[in-house]
C-alpha positions in Angstrom: 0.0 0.0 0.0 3.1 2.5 0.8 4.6 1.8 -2.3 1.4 2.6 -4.2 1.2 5.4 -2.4 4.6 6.2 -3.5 4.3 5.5 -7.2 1.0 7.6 -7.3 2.8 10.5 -5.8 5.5 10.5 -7.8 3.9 10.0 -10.9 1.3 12.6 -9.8 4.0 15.2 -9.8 5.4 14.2 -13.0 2.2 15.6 -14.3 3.0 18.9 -13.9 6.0 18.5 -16.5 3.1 18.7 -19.5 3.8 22.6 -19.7 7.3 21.9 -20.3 7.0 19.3 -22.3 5.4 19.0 -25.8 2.7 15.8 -25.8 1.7 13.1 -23.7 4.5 10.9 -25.2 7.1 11.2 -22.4 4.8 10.1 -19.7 4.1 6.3 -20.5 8.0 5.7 -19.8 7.9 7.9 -16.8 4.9 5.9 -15.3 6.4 2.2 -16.0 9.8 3.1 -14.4 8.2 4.6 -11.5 5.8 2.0 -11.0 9.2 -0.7 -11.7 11.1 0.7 -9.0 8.3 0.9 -6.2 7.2 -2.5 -6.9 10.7 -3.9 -6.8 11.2 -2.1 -3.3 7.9 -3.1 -2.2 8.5 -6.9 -2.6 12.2 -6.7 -1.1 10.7 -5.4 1.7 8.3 -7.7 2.0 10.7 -10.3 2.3 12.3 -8.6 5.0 15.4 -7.9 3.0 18.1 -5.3 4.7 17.4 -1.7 3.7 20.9 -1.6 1.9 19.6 -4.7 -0.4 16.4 -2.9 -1.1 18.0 0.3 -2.3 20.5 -1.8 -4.4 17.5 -3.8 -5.4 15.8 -1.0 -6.8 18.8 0.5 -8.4 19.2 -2.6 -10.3 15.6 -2.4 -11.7 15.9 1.2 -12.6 18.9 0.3 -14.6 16.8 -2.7 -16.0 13.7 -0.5 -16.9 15.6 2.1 -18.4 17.5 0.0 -21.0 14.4 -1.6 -21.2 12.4 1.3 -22.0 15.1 3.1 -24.0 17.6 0.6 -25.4 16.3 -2.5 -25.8 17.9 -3.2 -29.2 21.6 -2.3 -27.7 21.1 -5.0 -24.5 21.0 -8.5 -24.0 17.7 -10.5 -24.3 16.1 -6.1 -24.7 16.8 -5.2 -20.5 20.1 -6.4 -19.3 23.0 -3.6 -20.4 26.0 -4.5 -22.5 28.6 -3.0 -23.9 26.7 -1.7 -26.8 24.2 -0.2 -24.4 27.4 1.9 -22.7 28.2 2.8 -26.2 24.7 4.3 -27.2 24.2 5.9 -23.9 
């Protein structure tokens, strides 16, 4: 339920980066990392995993959901990075 909460803020405040930015477009990626990250850290800490784990636990699915999202045809099997990923970025 906290990380819900979470997610919805944050993705709540994204919102206000439409008079910024032109479109809708930006905010489908914005919502799927935000929602990958608080997920992840939800279920580490549901099974009672050390705080230090969690954080690196979520850091490892932002990295994930980011080549995911933006360079899946640079990465191994489209989420893991590789070298051609670091090369592109």
């Amino acid at each position: 339920l906290m990380a819900l909460a979470v997610a919805t803020a944050v993705a709540g405040a994204a919102l206000s980066l439409n008079g910024v930015l032109r479109g809708w477009a930006w905010y489908s990626p914005v919502l799927s990392t935000v929602l990958t990250v608080a997920f992840t850290m939800a279920g580490l800490r549901a099974l009672r995993w050390r705080s230090v784990f969690v954080t690196a636990g979520a850091l490892a699915a932002l990295v994930l959901i980011l080549t995911f999202t933006f360079f899946r045809p640079h990465s191994i099997i489209g989420f893991i990075p590789s070298g051609a990923t670091m090369t592109q970025l």
